[in-house]
N, C-alpha and C positions, 0 to 999 in steps of 0.2 A: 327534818326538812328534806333529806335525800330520797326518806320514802313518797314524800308530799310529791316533788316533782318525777317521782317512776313513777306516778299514777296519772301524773300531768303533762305529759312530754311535749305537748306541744306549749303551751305557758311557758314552761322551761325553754322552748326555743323564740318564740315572741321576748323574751325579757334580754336572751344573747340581742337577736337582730335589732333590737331598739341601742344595745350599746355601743353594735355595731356601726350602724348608722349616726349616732353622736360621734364615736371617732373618725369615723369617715370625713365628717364634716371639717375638724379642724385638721387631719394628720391620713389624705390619701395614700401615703407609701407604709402608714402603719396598717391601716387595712388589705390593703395587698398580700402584703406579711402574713396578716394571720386568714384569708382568703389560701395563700399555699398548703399552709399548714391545716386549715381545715380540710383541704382537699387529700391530703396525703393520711391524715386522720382519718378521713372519711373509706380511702380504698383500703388501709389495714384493718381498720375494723369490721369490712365487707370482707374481706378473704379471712379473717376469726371467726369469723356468723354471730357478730353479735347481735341481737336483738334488734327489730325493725323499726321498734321507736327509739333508739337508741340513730340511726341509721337517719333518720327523718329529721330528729335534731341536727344533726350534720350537715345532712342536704341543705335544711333552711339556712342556715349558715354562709354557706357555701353560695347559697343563693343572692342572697342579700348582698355579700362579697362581690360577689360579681357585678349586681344591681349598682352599687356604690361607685364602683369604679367605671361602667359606663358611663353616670350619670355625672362624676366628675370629668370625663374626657369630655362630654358632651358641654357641658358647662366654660370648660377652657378655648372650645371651638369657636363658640357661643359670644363670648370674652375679647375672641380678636376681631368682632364686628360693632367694636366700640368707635362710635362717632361715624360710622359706615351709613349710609340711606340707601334704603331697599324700596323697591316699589312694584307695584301689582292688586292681589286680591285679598282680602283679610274677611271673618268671618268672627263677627260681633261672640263672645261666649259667655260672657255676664253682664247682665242689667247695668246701662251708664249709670253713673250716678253724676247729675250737675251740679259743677261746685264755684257758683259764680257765672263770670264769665268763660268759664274751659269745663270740658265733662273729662271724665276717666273711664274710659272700658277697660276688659282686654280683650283682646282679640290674637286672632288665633293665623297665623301662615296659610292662605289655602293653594296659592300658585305665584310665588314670587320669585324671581331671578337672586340666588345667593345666600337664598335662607331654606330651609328645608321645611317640609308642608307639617302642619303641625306644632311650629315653635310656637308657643305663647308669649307673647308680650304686653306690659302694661303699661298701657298709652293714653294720653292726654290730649286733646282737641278742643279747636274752638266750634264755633257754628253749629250747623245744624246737629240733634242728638240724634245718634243712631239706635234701634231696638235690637234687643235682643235675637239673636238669628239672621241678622241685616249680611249679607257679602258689599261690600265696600270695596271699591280701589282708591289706593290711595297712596302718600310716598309716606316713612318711615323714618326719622332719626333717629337710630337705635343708642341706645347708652348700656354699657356695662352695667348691673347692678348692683348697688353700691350704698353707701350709708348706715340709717338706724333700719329700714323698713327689708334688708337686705336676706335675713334668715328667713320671715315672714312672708316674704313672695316666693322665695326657695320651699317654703313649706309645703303651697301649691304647686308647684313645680313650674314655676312662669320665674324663667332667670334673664327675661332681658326686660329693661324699658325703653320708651321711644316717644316721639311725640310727633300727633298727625301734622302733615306740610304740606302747603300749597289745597288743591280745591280738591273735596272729596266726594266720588260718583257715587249714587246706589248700583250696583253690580245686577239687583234682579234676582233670581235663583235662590232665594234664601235656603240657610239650610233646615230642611223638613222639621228635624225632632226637635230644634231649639223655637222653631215657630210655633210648635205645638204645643209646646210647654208655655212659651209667652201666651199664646191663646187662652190658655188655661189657665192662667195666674189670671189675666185681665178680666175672664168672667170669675173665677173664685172676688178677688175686687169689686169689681162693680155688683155683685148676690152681697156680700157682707156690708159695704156702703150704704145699700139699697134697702138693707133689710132692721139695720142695729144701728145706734149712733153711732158717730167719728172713734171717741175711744175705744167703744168696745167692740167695735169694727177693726181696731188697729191691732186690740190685744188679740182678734181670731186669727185674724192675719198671720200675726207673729207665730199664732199657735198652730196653723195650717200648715204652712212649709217654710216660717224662719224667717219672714221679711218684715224686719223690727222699722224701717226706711219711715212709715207712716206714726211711729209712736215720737214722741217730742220727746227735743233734749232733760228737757225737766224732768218727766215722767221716766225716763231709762237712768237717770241718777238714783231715780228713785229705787228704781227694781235693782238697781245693781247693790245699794246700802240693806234693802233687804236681803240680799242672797239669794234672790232669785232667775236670777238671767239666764241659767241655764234650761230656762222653761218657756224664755223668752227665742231661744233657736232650738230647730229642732234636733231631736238628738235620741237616743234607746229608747227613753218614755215614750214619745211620740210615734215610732217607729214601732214600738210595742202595741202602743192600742187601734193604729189601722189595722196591724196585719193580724190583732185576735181580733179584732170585728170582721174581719174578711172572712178570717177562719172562720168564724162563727156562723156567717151568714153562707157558707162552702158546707158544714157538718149538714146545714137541714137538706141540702140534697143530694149529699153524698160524703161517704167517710172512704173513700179509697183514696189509698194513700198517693197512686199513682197521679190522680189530680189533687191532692192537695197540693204537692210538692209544688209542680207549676205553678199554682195558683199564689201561693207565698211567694214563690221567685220573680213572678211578673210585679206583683204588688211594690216589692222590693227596689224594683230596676224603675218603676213607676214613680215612687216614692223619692228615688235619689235622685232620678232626674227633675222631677217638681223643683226639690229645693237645692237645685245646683249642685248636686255631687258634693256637698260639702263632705269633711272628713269624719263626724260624729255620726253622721248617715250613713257613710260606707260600710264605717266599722260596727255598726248595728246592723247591717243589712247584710252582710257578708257572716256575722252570727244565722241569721234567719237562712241567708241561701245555705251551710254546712246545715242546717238543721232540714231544709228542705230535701237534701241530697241523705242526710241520715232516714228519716222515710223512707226511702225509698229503698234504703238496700237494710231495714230495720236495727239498724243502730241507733245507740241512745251517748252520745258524747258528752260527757261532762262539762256545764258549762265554764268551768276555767278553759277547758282543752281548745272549744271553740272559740272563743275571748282571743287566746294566744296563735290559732289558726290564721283568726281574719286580722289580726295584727300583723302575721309573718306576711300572708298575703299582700296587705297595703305596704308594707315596705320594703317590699320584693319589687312591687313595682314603681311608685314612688319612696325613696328612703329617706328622702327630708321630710318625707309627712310627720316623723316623729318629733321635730319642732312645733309642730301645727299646735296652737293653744287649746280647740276644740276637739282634734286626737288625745293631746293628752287627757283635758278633762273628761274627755268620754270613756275613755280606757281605766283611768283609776280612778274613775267611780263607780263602775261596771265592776272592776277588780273587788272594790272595799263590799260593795252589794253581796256580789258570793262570797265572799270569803267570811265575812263578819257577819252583814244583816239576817241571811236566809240561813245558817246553820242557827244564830240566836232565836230566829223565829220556829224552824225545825224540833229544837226544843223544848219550844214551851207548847205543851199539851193544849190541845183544840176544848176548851170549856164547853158544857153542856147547856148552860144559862144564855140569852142573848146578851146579859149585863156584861158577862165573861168574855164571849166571843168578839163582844165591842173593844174591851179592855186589851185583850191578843191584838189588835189590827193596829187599836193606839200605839201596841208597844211594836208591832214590827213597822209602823209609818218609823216611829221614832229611831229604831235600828237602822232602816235605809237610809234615813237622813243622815244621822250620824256619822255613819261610816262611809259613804259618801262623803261627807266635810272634811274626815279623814284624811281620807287617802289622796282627797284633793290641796290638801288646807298647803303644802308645800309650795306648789305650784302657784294658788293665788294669792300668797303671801308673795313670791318672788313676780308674778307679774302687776298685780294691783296695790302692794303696798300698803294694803288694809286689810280688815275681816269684818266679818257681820256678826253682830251679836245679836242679830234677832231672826236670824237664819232660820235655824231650828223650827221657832213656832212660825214664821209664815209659811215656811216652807208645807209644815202640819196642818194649816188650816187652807191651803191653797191647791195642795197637790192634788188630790180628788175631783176638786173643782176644775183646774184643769184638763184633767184625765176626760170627767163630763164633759164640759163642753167642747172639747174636741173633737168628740163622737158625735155631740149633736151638733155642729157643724159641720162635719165630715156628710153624716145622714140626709141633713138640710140642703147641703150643693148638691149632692144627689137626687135628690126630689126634685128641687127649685129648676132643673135641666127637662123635666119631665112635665109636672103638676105644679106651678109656683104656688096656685092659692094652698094646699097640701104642705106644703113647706116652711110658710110662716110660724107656725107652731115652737119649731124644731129651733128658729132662727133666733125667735123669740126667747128661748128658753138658753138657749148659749149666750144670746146675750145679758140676761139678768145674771147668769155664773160669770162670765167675764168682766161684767159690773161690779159683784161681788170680788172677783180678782183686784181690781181695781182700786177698789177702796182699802181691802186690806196693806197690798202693796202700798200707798199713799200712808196710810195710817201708820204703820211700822216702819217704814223707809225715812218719813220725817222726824223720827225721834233722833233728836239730840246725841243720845249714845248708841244709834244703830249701828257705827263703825269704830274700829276702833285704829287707830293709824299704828302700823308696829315699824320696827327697821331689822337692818338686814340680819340682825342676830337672829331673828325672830325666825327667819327662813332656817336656817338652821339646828334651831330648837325645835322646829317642826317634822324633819326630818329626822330627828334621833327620836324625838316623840311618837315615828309612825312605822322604826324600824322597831323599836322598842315592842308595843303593841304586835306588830309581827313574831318578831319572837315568842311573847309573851302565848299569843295563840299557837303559836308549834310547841311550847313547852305544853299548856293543857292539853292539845290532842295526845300528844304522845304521854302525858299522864297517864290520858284516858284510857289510850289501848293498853296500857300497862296494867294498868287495873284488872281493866275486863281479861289479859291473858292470864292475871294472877285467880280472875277469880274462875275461869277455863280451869283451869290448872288444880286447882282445888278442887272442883266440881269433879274431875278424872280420876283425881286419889282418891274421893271419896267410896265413886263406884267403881274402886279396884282396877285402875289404870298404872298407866308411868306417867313421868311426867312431861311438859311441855320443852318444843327446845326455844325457849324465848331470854332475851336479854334484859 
C-alpha cells in the first residue's frame, strides 16, 4: 500500500483532507492542533529536501487546515445574527421551487447593511416567484442553522436561513451569467417539450443538466428502487460524453494541443454552470480542467492522482463539501471505476472475433457497475436504508442508452438553434431511447424484490466488506510484482547476471 500511494500522492492527500474536514466539523480546536503540527512538519521536511510530493501532501494539508478554521470562524460570526433582520439586495442563485403557498430559493447577499456581500442563505417566501438571476430587495429574518437539514446546507456552503418579510421589489439589473444560463435551460425546455412527449422530455431533461423537478413522484421511486438515480443528476458520465463529443468534433479541425485545452476548459465552466455547480460536476470537471492543463505542459497524470487533486481542490475551498451526498457518491465511484473496473478490463485481452469483443464490453459494463455499487454501497446503505437488487441489470441495459441519447439531444438543441426542421430526426431518436429508459426503469423498479430494506448492521458490514476487497487487491498487486521480480530475477541468472535486490 505505501508503494500504491508514492505513486499517488495526491489521492494520498485527497483521502487526509476528507478526514480532515470530517473532524473539523465536529472538534475545530482538534484541527487546529493538527493544522500546527502539519505546518512545523511541513517546514522540517523542506529544510531535509524531501521529496516534492512528499512536500505537496503537506501543503494540501495545511491547506484544508487553514480552509477549515476560517470556514468555522466565519460560520460563528454568521451564528450571532441569529433572529437579526437584514435588509437590502439579494440575488436569486438557484431555481425557486414552489411549495404550496411559500417558495424557497436561495439567495445570495449582494449589498446589505450587516451581512457581508456573498453570504448565502436559504430562504422562504410567500407571493410572487422569483427567477433565477432576479436582484430583489427585500428584508431578511435570519435564523441560525439548525435541525436535521443542518450538515446538508453546510454541505453547500449556505450556513444561514431566513425568511422573506414585508413586500418584495424586482431590483432590475439581473445578474448576467445566472440570466443566461436561465435562458438556456428555458429553450433547452420548451426544444424537448416541443419535440418528445412529457416523459421522455422529463427523462432528457433530467439527462441534460440534472433537473429531475419535471419527473413525477411515482416515477423517481421508481428509478431510485432500480438503482439508477445516479443517471438521473448529472455527474462524470455525463460530463464525460459532452466534453468527448466536443473533443471529437475540436480533433476534425485541429489537434493542437494548445486549443484543445481551452476548448475542454470552457466546455467545463459551461457545463457547471448549466447544471448549478452542483458538487458531482465540479469534481468531474476539475478532473477535465488538470487534464486540460496536463496538455498543455505534456503530462499524463494518473487518474487516481487527478480524482485526489480536484478533491483536495474542492475542499480547500469549501470543506463541508465532503458531507455533500453527491461528492461523495461521485468520488467513490470514480475511486472503485479505476481502481477495480479499468485494470479488470485492462486485463482481459481485446478478442479478434466481434462475438469476443461484444463479450469484453459486457464484461467491463459489468466491472463498472459493480465496483461502483462497491464502493458506493456504504454510503447508501447509511443514507437510504435499502439497496437495489436489480441494480446491476438495469443499470446494464440502460447505461448506453443513456450515454445515446444524451449525445442526441445534446446534437439536437444544437441544430434546433440553427435548422429546427434538421433537428427533428436527432429529437426523435433521443426520444425513442429515453422511452426505452423508461420502460426499463418501470419494469425492474416495480418488482416486488427490487429493494431490499437492511439496518444499521448492514452499514457496517459494508464497510469491512469494502475495506476488505481493498486489501484483498493490494495483496494481488504486490503478489503480482513479486512474481514478475522473481521471474526478472531468474531470467538474470540465467543470462549470467547477480541477483535482484527485491524483498
Amino acid at each position: 500500500m505505501t508503494d500504491y500511494f508514492k505513486m499517488r500522492p495526491m489521492l494520498l492527500a485527497g483521502f487526509i483532507c476528507c478526514v480532515i474536514c470530517i473532524i473539523g466539523y465536529y472538534s475545530g480546536i482538534t484541527v487546529f492542533i493538527l493544522g500546527i503540527a502539519a505546518i512545523f512538519l511541513f517546514f522540517v521536511s523542506a529544510a531535509l529536501r524531501v521529496k516534492v510530493k512528499y512536500l505537496t501532501v503537506m501543503f494540501a494539508a495545511v491547506l484544508v487546515c487553514c480552509s477549515v478554521m476560517v470556514t468555522l470562524t466565519r460560520i460563528n460570526k454568521l451564528n450571532l445574527l441569529d433572529e437579526c433582520e437584514v435588509s437590502g439586495s439579494f440575488i436569486v442563485t438557484e431555481e425557486p421551487k414552489e411549495r404550496g403557498d411559500y417558495y424557497h430559493a436561495v439567495i445570495e447577499a449582494n449589498n446589505c447593511e450587516g451581512i457581508r456581500n456573498g453570504t448565502r442563505i436559504s430562504a422562504y417566501g410567500n407571493g410572487s416567484v422569483p427567477e433565477l438571476g432576479d436582484r430583489i430587495y427585500a428584508s431578511v429574518k435570519l435564523n441560525a442553522m439548525n435541525g436535521d437539514y443542518k450538515l446538508s446546507w453546510y454541505s453547500d456552503s449556505v450556513y444561514l436561513s431566513g425568511s422573506i418579510t414585508g413586500d418584495v421589489s424586482s431590483g432590475g439589473n439581473p445578474d448576467k451569467v445566472l440570466a443566461a444560463v436561465l435562458r438556456l435551460r428555458k429553450y433547452i425546455k420548451r426544444s424537448l417539450f416541443g419535440n418528445v412527449g412529457y416523459s421522455e422530455a422529463s427523462t432528457l431533461i433530467a439527462l441534460v443538466y440534472g433537473d429531475s423537478s419535471y419527473i413525477t413522484d411515482e416515477f423517481y421511486s421508481l428509478i431510485k428502487a432500480a438503482g439508477v438515480s445516479h443517471i438521473m443528476v448529472v455527474s462524470g458520465l455525463h460530463l464525460t460524453t459532452i466534453v468527448t463529443l466536443v473533443t471529437l468534433i475540436t480533433n476534425r479541425f485541429t489537434r493542437n494541443r494548445f486549443v484543445k485545452a481551452p476548448v475542454v476548459f470552457l466546455t467545463v465552466i459551461f457545463m457547471a454552470a448549466l447544471c448549478g455547480f452542483t458538487k458531482s460536476v465540479l469534481r468531474a470537471g476539475l478532473c477535465y480542467i488538470i487534464l486540460a492543463l496536463s496538455l498543455c505542459f505534456k503530462d499524463d497524470p494518473t487518474p487516481e492522482n487527478s480524482l485526489g487533486a480536484a478533491v483536495t481542490i474542492m475542499l480547500a475551498t469549501e470543506p463541508f463539501s465532503v458531507f455533500n451526498i453527491s461528492f461523495q457518491l461521485s468520488v467513490l465511484s470514480t475511486l472503485g471505476i479505476i481502481t477495480v473496473a479499468v485494470p479488470v478490463s485492462l486485463r482481459i485481452k481485446t478478442p479478434t472475433t466481434p462475438a469476443g469483443r461484444f463479450a469484453k464490453r459486457i464484461i467491463s459494463a459489468i466491472a463498472v457497475t459493480l465496483s461502483a455499487m462497491l464502493f458506493t454501497l456504504p454510503v447508501v446503505i447509511y443514507i437510504y436504508g435499502y439497496i437495489s437488487t436489480v441494480s446491476v441489470i438495469t443499470n446494464l441495459l440502460i447505461s448506453f442508452a443513456a450515454t445515446s441519447a444524451l449525445t442526441l439531444a445534446v446534437v439536437a438543441l444544437f441544430i434546433n438553434a440553427f435548422l429546427p426542421f434538421a433537428a427533428y430526426p436527432f429529437f426523435f431518436a433521443a426520444g425513442i431511447l429515453a422511452k426505452y429508459m423508461n420502460s426499463v426503469i418501470t419494469f425492474f423498479g416495480s418488482m416486488p424484490f427490487s429493494t431490499v430494506t437492511v439496518g444499521k448492521f448492514s452499514f457496517y458490514l459494508s464497510l469491512f466488506l469494502l475495506c476488505g476487497v481493498i486489501i484483498l487487491l493490494f495483496a494481488c498487486k504486490n503478489r503480482k510484482d513479486m512474481l514478475r521480480l522473481k521471474e526478472m530475477d531468474e531470467k538474470i541468472i540465467r543470462e549470467g547476471g547477480g541477483k535482484l535486490k527485491w524483498r
